[in-house]
N, C-alpha and C positions, 0 to 999 in steps of 0.2 A: 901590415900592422907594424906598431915601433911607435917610437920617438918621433912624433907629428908636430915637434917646437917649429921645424921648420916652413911648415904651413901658418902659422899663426900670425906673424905679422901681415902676410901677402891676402891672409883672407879678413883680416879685420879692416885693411886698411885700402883693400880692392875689392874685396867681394861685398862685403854688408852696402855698402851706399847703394850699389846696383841693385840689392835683395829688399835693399828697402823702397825703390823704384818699381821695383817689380811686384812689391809688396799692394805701392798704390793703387798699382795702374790694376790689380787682381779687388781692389777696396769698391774700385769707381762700379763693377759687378754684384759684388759680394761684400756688404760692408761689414757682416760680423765673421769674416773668416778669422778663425783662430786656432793654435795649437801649435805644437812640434813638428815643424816638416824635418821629415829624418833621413835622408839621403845616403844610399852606399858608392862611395866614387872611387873608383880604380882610375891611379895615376903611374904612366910609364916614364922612366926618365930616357930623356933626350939629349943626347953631350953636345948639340947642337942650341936647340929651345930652352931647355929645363925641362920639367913635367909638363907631360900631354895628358890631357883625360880620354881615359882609354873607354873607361862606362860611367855611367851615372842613371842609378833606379833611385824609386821609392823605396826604404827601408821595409821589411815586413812591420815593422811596429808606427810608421807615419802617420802622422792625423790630421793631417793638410791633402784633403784632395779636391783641388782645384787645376783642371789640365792647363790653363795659362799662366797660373803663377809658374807651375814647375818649370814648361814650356821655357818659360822670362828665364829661371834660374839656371836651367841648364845652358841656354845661349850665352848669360853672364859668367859662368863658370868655364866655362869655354874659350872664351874668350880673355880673362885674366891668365896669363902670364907666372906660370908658378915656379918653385926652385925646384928641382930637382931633388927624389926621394933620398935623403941620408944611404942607406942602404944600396942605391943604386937599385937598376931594373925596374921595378914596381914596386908599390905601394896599394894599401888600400885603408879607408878611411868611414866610419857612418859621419856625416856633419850634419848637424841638427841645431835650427836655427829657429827662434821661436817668433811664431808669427803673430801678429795682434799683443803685444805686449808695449803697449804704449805708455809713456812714464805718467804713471797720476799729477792730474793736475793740478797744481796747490789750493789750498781750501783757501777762503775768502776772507778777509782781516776780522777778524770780529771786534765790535764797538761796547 
């Protein structure tokens, strides 16, 4: 735990498009899946890589249980490329990304 600025840009700007992939491809199933998927992710730094994910659970408090979306997330999270924990060693983090929050669609011109 700490000072997690330094995951922010790497997960807005790596992680969500894949979340949102994974998001779909869980839609084409399950088209009213919705809620807070809440994730606990233990991150080890590597003076070689940066951060490795050392785990990744469901949060005790998630309300997303779909084994393929997570399945998606975790192989996407895995696979991005992260900085290395400020603090050096490990890190740990809940990410909680909300699922089915799709922007309303503008209302209709009225005449």
């Amino acid at each position: 735990t700490g000072n997690h600025a330094y995951l922010a840009r790497v997960l807005s700007e790596d992680l969500l498009p894949l979340v949102h992939e994974c998001e779909a491809l869980a839609r084409e199933h399950h088209p009213d899946l919705a809620g807070l998927l809440n994730l606990n992710v233990e991150i080890l730094g590597d003076e070689d890589i940066g951060g490795v994910i050392d785990s990744l659970e469901p949060a005790p408090d998630n309300e997303v249980v779909d084994p393929g979306l997570l399945e998606c997330v975790r192989e996407s999270l895995l696979s991005t490329t992260l900085p290395p924990p400020d603090q050096g060693g490990r890190d740990a983090i809940m990410l909680s990304l909300r699922i089915g929050a799709e922007p309303a669609a503008p209302a209709a011109p009225r005449h």
